[in-house]
C-alpha positions as CSV (number, residue, x, y, z in Angstrom):
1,X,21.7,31.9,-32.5
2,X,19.4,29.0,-31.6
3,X,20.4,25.6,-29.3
4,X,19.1,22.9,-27.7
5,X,19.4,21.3,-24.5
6,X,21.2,18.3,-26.2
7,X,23.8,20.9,-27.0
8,X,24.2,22.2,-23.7
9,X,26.0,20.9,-20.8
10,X,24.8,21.3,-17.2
11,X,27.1,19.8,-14.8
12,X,27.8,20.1,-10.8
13,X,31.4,22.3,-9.9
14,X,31.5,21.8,-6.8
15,X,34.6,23.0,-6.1
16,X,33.0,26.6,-7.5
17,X,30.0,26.1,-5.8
18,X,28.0,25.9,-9.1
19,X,26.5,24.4,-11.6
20,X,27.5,25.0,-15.0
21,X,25.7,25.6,-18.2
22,X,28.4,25.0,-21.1
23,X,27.7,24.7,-25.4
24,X,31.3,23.4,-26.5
25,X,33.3,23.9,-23.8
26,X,32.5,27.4,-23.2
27,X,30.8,28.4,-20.1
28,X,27.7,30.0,-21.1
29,X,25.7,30.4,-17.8
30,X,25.3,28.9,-14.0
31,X,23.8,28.8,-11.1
32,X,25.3,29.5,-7.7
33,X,24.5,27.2,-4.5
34,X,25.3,26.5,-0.5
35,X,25.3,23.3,0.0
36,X,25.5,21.4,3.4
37,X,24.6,17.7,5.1
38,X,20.5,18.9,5.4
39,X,20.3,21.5,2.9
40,X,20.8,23.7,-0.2
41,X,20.4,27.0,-1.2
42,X,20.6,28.2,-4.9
43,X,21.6,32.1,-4.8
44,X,21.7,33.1,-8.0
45,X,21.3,32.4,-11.8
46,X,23.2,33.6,-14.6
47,X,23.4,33.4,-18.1
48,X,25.6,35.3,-20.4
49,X,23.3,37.8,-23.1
50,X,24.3,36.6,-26.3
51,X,22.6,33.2,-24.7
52,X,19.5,34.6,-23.1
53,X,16.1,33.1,-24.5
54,X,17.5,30.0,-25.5
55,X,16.1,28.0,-22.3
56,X,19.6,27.4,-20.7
57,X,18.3,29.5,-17.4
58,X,15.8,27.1,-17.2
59,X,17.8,24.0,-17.8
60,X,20.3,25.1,-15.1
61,X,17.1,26.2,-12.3
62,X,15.5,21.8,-13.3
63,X,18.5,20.5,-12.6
64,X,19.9,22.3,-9.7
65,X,16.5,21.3,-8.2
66,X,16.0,18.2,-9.2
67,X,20.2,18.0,-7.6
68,X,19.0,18.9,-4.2
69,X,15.6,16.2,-4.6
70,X,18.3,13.9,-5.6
71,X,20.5,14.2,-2.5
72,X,17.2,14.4,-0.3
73,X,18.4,17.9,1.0
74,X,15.9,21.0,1.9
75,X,15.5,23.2,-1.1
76,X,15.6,26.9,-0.4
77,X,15.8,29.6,-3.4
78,X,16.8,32.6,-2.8
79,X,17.5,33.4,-6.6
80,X,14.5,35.1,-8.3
81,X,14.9,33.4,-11.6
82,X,14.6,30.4,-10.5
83,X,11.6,31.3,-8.0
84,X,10.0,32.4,-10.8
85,X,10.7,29.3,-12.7
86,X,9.2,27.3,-9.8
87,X,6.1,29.1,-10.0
88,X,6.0,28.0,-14.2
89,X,6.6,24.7,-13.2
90,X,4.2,23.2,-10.1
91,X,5.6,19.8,-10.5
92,X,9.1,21.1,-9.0
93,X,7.7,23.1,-6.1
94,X,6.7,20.8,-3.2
95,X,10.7,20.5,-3.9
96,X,11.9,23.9,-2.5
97,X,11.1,27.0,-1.0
C-alpha cells in the first residue's frame, strides 16, 4: 500500500488525549499527550503495521509538535519515536525536550 499525507488526516482528540492519524475514516495511527496550562507531554506514538513506512509516524510526531509551539506550551517527549524524529529534524528541536 502506498499514501500520502494529503490522504491522511491528523487531527487533535482531545477528549482521548490524542492526536489522530486517519486514511478514510479509519484510524490508522496516533499519538498520545498530557496536556496542561504551561505544558505538554507526548507519551507515545503509534501506528498500526499494515501502515508502517508510509510516513504517518512522522506526520503525527510534526504536528503534535508544532501543536504544543502553537499553544506556546513547554514541549517534553517522552515517546522514543518521536525523540528520534526530533533528532532527524533540527528545525523542531529548540521546540521540546
Amino acid at each position: 500500500m502506498s499514501t500520502s499525507e494529503a490522504e491522511v488526516t491528523v487531527a487533535d482528540a482531545p477528549g482521548a488525549q490524542r492526536f489522530e492519524a486517519r486514511i478514510e475514516g479509519e484510524l490508522v495511527g496516533f499519538t498520545s499527550y498530557v496536556r496542561d496550562d504551561d505544558q505538554v507531554i507526548y507519551q507515545h506514538t503509534v501506528v498500526g503495521p499494515a501502515y508502517e513506512g508510509l510516513g504517518i509516524g512522522g506526520l503525527l510526531a510534526r504536528t503534535a509538535v508544532e501543536d504544543g509551539r502553537r499553544r506556546g506550551l513547554k514541549v517534553t517527549v517522552t515517546c522514543p519515536f518521536i525523540k528520534a524524529w526530533l533528532t532527524r529534524h533540527p528545525e523542531y528541536q529548540d521546540d521540546a525536550e
